[in-house]
C-alpha positions as CSV (number, residue, x, y, z in Angstrom):
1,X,1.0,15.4,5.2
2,X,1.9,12.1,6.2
3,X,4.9,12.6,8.8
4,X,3.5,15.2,10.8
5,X,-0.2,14.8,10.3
6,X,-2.6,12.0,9.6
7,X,-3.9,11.9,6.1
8,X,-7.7,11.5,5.8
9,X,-10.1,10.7,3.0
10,X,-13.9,9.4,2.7
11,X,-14.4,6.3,1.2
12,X,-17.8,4.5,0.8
13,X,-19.2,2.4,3.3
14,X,-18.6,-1.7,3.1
15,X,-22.3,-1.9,4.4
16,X,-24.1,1.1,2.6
17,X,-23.6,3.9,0.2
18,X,-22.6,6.2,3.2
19,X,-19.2,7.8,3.1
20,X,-16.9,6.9,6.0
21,X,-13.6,8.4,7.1
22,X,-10.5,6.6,6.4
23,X,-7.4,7.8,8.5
24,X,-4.3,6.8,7.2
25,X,-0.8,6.7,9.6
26,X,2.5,5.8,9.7
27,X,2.0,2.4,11.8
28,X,3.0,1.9,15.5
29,X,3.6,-1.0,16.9
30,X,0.4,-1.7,18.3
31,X,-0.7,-2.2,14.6
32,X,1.5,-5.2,13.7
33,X,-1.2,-8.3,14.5
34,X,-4.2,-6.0,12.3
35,X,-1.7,-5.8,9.3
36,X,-0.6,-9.5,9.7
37,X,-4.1,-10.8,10.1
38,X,-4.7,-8.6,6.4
39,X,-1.5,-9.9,4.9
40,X,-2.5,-13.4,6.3
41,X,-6.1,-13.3,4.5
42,X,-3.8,-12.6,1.2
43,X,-1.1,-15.2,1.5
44,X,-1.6,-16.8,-1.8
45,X,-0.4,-13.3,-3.2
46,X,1.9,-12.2,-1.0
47,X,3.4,-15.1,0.5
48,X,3.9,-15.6,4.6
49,X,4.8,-12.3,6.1
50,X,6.5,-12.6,9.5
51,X,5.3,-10.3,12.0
52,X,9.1,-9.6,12.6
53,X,9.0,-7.7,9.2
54,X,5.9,-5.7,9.8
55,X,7.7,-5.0,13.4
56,X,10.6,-3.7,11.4
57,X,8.7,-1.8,8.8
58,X,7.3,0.4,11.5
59,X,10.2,1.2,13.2
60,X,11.8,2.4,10.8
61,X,8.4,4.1,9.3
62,X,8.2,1.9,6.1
63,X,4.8,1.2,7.2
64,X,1.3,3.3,6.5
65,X,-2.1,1.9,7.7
66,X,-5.5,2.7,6.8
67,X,-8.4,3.0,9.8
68,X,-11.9,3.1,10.1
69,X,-13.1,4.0,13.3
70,X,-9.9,3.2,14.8
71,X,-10.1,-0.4,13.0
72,X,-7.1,-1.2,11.0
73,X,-8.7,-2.2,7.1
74,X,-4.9,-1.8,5.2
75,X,-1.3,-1.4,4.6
76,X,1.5,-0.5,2.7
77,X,4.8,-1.7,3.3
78,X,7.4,0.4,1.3
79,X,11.0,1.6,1.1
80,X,12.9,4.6,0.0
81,X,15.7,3.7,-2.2
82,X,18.9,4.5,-0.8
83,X,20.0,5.6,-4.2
84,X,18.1,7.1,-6.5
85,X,14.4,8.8,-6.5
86,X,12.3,5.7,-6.6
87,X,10.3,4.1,-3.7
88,X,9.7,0.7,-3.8
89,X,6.2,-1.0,-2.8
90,X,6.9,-4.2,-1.2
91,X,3.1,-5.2,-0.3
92,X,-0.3,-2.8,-0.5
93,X,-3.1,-4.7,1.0
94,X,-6.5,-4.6,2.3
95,X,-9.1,-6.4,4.4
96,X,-11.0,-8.6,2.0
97,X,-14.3,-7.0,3.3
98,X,-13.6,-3.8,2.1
99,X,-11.7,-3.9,-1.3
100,X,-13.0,-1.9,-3.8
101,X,-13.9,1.1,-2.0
102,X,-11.0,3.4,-2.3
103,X,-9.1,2.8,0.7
104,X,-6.2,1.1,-1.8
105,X,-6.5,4.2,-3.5
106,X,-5.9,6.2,-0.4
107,X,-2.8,4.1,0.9
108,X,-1.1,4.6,-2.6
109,X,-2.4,8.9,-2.4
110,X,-0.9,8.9,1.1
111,X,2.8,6.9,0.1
112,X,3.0,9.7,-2.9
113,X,2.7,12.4,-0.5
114,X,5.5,11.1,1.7
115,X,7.5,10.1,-2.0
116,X,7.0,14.3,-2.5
117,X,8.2,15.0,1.2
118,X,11.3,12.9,1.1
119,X,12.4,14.0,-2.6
120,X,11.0,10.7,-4.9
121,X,10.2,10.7,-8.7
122,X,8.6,7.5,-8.7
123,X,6.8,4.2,-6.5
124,X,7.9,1.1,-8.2
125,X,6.4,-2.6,-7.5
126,X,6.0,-6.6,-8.9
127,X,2.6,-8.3,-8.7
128,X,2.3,-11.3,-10.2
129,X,1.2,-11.9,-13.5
130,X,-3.0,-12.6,-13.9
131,X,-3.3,-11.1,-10.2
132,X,-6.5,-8.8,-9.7
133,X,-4.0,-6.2,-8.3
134,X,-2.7,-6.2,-11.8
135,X,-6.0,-4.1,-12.3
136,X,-5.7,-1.9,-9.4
137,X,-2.1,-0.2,-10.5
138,X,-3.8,0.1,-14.0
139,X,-6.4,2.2,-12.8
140,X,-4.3,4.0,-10.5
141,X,-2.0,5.3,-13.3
142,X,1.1,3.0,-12.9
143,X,2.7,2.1,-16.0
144,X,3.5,-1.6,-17.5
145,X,7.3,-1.0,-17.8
146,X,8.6,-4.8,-18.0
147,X,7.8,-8.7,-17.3
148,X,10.0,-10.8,-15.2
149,X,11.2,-14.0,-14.4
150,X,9.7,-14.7,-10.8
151,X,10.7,-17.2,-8.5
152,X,7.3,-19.3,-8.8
153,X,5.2,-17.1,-11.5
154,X,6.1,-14.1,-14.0
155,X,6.0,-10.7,-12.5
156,X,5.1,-7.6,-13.5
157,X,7.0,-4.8,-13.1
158,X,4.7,-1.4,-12.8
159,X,5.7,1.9,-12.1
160,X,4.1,5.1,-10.8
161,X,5.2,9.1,-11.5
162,X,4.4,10.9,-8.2
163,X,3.5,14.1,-9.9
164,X,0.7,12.3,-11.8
165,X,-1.1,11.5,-8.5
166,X,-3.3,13.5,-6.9
């Protein structure tokens, strides 16, 4: 459960094969500088995120963070649709150091959980065309649904079923 109780996984280590725990949380305040320093390390990606929008992310808990050993390592920044059953992903992220070892995985496992809790169908998101995400939300399950017209680059619209998640 994600609103009343911390969700928690193992991942493998960044600096051996051991497993480590990753605790992921609805964000506080005190998390804002961690998840902009992440966001900061992706900027060609994700653009420039102002801390005011992580502020307001975690106010109104639109924001889940991953931890190791109280260390912020991730993010997702999110929305429920006001109409509808889908929740949009607006940025899923995580510390350059310690991609690829499932704490990605965990963020979007934890955001379907609270999708369940609060009644969604679907998580929705763009990434940009010929990103390295682009691989991530294959292997996760989300499906291709359309190309767009982006601003700077073409986007890819993906989308994800919440009961196919674990």
């Amino acid at each position: 459960m994600i609103n009343n109780i911390p969700y928690s996984t193992k991942i493998a280590s960044h600096i051996d094969s051991t497993m480590v725990q990753v605790h992921i949380s609805h964000a506080t305040v005190t998390d804002i500088d961690a998840c902009k320093t992440i966001a900061d390390q992706h900027r060609n990606v994700l653009g420039f995120l102002t801390r005011a929008v992580f502020t307001e992310a975690a106010e109104r808990q639109r924001l889940l963070v991953a931890a190791i050993d109280g260390q912020i390592v991730g993010f997702v920044r999110f929305n429920h649709r006001v109409r509808g059953t889908e929740t949009a992903i607006y940025d899923i992220c995580t510390n350059r150091q310690i991609q690829g070892r499932g704490v990605g995985r965990a963020l979007v496992v934890a955001l379907a959980a609270e999708c369940r809790q609060c009644h969604r169908e679907t998580i929705a998101l763009r990434c940009p065309e010929g990103s390295p995400a682009n691989n991530f939300y294959t292997h996760m399950g989300f499906q291709q649904e359309a190309v767009e017209k982006g601003k700077h680059r073409r986007l890819i619209v993906w989308r994800l079923h919440i009961k196919t998640v674990l």
